[in-house]
VOBA-1610 file (N, C-alpha, C; in pm, whole numbers, padded with zeros to 5 digits, always signed):
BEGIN
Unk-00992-00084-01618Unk-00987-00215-01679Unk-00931-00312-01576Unk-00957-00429-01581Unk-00925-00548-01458Unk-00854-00593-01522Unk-00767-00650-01438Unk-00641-00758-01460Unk-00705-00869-01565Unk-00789-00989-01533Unk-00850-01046-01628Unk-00862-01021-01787Unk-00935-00859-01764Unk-00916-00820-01891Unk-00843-00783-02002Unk-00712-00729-01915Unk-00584-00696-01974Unk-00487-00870-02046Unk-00532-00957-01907Unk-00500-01109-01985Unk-00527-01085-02127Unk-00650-01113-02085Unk-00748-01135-02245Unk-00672-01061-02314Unk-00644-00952-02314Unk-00641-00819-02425Unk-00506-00853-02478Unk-00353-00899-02391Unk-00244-00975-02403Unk-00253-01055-02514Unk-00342-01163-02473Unk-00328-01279-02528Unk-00370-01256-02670Unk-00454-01158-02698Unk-00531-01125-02822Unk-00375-01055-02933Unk-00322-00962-02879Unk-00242-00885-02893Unk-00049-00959-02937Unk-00088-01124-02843Unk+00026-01204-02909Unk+00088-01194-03030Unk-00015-01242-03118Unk+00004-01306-03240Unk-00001-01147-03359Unk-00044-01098-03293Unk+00011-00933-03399Unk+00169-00841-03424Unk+00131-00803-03534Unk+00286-00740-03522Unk+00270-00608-03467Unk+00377-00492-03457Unk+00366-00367-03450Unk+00295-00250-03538Unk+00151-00180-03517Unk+00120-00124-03581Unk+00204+00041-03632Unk+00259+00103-03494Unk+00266+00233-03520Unk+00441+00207-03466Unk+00559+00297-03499Unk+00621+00266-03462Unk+00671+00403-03441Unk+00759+00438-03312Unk+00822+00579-03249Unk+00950+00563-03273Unk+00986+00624-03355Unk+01142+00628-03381Unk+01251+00783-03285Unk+01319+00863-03380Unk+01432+00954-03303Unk+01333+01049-03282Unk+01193+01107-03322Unk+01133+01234-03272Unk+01062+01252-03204Unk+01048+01061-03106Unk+00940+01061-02995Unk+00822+01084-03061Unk+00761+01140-03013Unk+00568+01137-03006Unk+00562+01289-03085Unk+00591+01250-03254Unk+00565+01422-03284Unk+00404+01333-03331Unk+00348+01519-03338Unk+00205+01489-03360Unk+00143+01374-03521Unk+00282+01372-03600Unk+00188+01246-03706Unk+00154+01143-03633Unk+00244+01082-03549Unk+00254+00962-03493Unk+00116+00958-03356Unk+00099+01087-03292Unk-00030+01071-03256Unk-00145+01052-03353Unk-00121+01089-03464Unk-00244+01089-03584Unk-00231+00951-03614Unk-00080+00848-03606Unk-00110+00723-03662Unk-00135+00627-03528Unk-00165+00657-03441Unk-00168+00596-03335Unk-00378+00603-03300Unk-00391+00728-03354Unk-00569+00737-03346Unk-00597+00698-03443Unk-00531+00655-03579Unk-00595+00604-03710Unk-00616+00449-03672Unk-00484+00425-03587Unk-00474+00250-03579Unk-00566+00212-03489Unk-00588+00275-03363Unk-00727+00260-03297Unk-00832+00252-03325Unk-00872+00332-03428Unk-01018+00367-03512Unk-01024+00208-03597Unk-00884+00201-03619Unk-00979+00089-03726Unk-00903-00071-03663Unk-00822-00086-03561Unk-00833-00237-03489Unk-00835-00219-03296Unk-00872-00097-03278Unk-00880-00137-03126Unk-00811-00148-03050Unk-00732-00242-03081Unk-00655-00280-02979Unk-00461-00320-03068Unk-00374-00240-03023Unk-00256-00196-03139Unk-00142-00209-03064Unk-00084-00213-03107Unk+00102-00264-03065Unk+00162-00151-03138Unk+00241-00062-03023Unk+00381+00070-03063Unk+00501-00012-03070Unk+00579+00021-03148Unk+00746-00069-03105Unk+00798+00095-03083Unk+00894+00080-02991Unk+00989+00201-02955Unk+01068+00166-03023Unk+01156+00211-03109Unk+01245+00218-03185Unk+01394+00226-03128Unk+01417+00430-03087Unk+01518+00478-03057Unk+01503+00454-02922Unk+01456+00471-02872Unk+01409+00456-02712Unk+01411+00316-02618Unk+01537+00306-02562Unk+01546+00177-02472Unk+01564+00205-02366Unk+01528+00355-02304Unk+01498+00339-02158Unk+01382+00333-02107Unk+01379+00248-01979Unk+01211+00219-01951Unk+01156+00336-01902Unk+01188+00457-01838Unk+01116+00529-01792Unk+01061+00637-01953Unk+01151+00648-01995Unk+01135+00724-02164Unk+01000+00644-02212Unk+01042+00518-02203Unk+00889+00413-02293Unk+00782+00523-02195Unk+00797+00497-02040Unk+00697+00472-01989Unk+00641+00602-02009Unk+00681+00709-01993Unk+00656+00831-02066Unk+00545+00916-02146Unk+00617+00798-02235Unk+00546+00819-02413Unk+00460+00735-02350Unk+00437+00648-02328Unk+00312+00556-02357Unk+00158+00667-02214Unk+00256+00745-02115Unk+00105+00815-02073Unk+00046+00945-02135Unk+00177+00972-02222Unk+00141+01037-02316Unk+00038+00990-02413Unk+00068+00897-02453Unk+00001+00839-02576Unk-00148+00815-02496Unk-00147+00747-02371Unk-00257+00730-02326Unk-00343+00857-02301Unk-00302+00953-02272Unk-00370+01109-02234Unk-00414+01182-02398Unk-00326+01138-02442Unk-00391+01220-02604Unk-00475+01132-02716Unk-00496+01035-02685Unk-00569+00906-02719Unk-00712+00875-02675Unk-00705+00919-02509Unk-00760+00783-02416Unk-00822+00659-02472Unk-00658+00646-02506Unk-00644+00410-02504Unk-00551+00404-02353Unk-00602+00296-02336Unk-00552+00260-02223Unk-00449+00129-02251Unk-00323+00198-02178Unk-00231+00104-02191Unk-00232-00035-02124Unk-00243-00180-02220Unk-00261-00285-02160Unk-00132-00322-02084Unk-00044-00356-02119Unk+00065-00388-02084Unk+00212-00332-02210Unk+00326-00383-02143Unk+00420-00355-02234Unk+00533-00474-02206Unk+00588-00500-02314Unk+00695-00642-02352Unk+00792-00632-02434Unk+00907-00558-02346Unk+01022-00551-02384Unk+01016-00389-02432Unk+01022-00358-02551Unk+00984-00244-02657Unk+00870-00216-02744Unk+00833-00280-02675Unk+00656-00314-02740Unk+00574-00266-02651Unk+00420-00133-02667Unk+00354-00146-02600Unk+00205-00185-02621Unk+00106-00209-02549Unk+00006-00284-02618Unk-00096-00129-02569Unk-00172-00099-02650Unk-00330-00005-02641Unk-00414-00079-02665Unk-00551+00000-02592Unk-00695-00076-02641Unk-00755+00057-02613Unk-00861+00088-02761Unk-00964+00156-02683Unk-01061+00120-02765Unk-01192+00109-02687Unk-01338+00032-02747Unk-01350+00123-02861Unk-01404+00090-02973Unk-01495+00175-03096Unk-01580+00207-03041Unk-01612+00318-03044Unk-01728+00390-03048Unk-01894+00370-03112Unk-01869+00308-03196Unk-01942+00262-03276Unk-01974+00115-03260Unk-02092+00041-03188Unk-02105-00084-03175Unk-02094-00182-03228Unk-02140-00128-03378Unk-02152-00235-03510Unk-02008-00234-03549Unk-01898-00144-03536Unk-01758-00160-03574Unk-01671-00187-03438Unk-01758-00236-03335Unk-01664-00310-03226Unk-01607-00450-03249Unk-01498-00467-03244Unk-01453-00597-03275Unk-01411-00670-03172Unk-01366-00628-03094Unk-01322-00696-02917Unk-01447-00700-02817Unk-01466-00792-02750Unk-01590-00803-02634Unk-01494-00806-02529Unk-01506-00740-02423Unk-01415-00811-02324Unk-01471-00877-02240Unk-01451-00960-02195Unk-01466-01062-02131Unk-01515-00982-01964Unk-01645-01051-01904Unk-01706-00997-01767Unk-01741-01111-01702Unk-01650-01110-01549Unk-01653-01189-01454Unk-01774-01271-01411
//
């Protein structure tokens, strides 16, 4: 994904709240199940870390999350991280990204 695109994907990702949230048990497997439910049905999703305020711990979980997912992590802001991964399904794609 290009820088450009990750803008876009940011800026989209502003005005939302936190879909899935990781509290004291880290990444047990529901939270991978609510992390592929929230993908399936908006694309593009916001984690809040909860218990977790060290950055390398976030950073962690989130290639975790990216490897058992493949969403690709847009960025992250503060305790917040942002995912995107395209639908599979064309007619239930809701994001275009934007091409140079």
């Amino acid at each position: 994904m290009k820088g450009y695109q990750k803008k876009y994907l940011k800026g989209l990702a502003h005005k939302m709240k936190p879909t899935v949230f990781i509290g004291q048990k880290g990444l047990a497997p529901s939270v991978v199940d609510a992390v592929e439910t929230a993908l399936e049905n908006h694309e593009l999703i916001k984690v809040k870390f909860i218990d977790f305020k060290e950055k390398n711990t976030k950073e962690e979980i989130s290639g975790m999350i990216e490897n058992s997912t493949g969403a690709a992590l847009v960025g992250t802001i503060g305790h917040v991280a942002i995912f995107y991964r395209r639908q599979k399904d064309p007619k239930k794609q809701k994001i275009h990204l934007p091409e140079k």
